[in-house]
Structures are given as structure tokens and as C-alpha cells.
C-alpha positions in Angstrom: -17.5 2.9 6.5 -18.5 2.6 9.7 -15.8 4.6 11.2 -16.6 7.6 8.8 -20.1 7.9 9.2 -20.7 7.9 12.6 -17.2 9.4 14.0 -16.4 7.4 16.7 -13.2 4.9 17.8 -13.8 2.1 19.3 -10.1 1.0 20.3 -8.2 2.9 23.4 -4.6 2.1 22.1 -5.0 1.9 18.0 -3.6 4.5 16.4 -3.5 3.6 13.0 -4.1 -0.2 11.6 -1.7 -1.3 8.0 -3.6 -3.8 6.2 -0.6 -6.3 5.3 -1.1 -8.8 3.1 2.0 -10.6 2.9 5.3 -10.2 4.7 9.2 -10.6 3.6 12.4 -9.4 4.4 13.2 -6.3 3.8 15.3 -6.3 0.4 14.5 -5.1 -2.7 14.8 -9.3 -4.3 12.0 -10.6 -1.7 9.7 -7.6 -2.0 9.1 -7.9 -6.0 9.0 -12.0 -5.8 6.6 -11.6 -3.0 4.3 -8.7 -4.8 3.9 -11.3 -7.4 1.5 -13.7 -6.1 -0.6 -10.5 -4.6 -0.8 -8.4 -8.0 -2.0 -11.8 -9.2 -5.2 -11.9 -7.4 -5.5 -7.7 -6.8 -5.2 -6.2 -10.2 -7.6 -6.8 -12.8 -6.7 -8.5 -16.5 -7.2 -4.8 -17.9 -5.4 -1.5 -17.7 -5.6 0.7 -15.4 -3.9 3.5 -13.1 -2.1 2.2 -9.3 -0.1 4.7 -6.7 2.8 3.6 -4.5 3.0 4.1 -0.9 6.4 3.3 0.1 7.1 3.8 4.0 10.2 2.8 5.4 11.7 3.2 9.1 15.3 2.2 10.3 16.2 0.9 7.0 17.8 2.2 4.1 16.4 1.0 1.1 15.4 4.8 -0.7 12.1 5.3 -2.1 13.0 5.6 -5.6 14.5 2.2 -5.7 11.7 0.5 -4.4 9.4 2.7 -6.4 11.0 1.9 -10.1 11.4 -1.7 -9.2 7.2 -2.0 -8.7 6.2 0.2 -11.5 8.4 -2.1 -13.7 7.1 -5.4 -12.3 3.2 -3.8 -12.4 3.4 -2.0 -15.4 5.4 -5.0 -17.5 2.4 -7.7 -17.0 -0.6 -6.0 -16.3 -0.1 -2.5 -18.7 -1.0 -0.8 -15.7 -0.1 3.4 -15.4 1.6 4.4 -12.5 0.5 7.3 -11.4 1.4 10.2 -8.9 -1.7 12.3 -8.6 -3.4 9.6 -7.0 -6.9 9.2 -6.3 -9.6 6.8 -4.9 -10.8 4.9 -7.5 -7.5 3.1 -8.2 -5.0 0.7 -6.6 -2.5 1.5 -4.0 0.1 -0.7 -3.6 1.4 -0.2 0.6 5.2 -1.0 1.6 5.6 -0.9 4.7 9.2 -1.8 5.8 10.0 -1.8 9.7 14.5 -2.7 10.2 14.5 -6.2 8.4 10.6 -6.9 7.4 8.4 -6.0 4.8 4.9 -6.0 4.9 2.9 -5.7 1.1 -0.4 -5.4 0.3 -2.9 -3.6 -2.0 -6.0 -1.6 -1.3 -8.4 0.8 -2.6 -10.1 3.4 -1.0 -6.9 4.3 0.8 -7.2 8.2 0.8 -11.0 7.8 1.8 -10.3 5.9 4.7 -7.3 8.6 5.4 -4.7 6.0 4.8 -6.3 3.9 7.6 -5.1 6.6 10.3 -8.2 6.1 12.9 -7.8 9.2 14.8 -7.8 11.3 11.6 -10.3 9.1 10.3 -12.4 9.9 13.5 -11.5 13.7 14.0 -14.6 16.3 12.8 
């Protein structure tokens, strides 16, 4: 909030700063047993709506897979609805895969914060 309000970076070399929860390797296996634990403690015993943010350099796994395999493992025990339209008041579950690592976690606020982009975040 900080950030936001009074427009000003304090870091020289930050660009843009992934919260990460949890790490794994990059395969589609090791990202939904590692999601478990975190969806766990993140969502909420009732229903509600979650986006997916699936970003993925120098590695092949395509988007749809890894989408389909989280709104199953979401949707099955928490009766969560995925949705596209996404908007601030709701979960967003973040992959970020970089070659052979995964990095998982789940946030709100994510579009308010401009998906944690502090130059954009910054900018007038």
C-alpha cells in the first residue's frame, strides 16, 4: 500500500518481485502435489471464485495443461469457480515456471498491486 500511495521505489535494481510460496520442479505431477498443502491454508472452507496466472519461460509445459490440472484439483475439494474475468476480491493462484523450477503461491489483490510490477506500480 505503501508503494501505491505515495509513488515512489525504493529499490535501484527491482523490477518486479513474485511472491513464491513454495517451489518444485517443473512438471505437471510436482506442481498439483505441491499446490496441495498451499490451497490448504489459502482458500477458505466455503465457495468461492480464483483466477490462474500461469507464466512459463524456457519450458514447455502449455498453459492449458497446467490450467485444467488446477481448476480440477481447486474446484474438486473446495467447490471453488474458476474464473476468467478476474477481479480483486478473489484468489489468484501464481505459477511461475523458470527451465526445471516451479514456484506456487496464492495471493489477493494481485491486479491492485499491478501484478507486483514495481515500476508500473510506481508510474503516474
Amino acid at each position: 500500500d505503501d508503494l501505491k500511495s505515495q509513488k515512489l521505489q525504493k529499490t535501484r535494481f527491482t523490477a518486479r518481485s513474485i511472491p513464491i510460496m513454495m517451489t518444485c520442479h517443473a512438471d505437471i505431477d510436482s506442481i498439483i502435489k505441491t499446490l496441495r498443502p498451499i490451497k490448504e491454508l489459502c482458500f477458505p472452507e466455503k465457495g468461492g471464485e480464483f483466477s490462474i496466472h500461469y507464466k512459463h519461460r524456457c519450458n514447455h509445459i502449455s498453459t492449458e495443461i497446467v490450467h485444467n490440472a488446477v481448476k480440477n484439483e481447486v474446484g474438486r475439494a473446495h467447490s471453488f469457480v474458476y474464473k476468467t474475468p478476474f477481479r480483486d476480491d478473489h484468489l489468484f493462484i501464481i505459477i511461475e515456471v523458470f527451465m526445471k523450477t516451479a514456484g506456487i503461491s496464492i495471493v489477493t489483490n494481485y491486479e491492485k498491486y499491478d501484478q507486483f510490477n514495481l515500476r508500473k506500480a510506481t508510474s503516474f
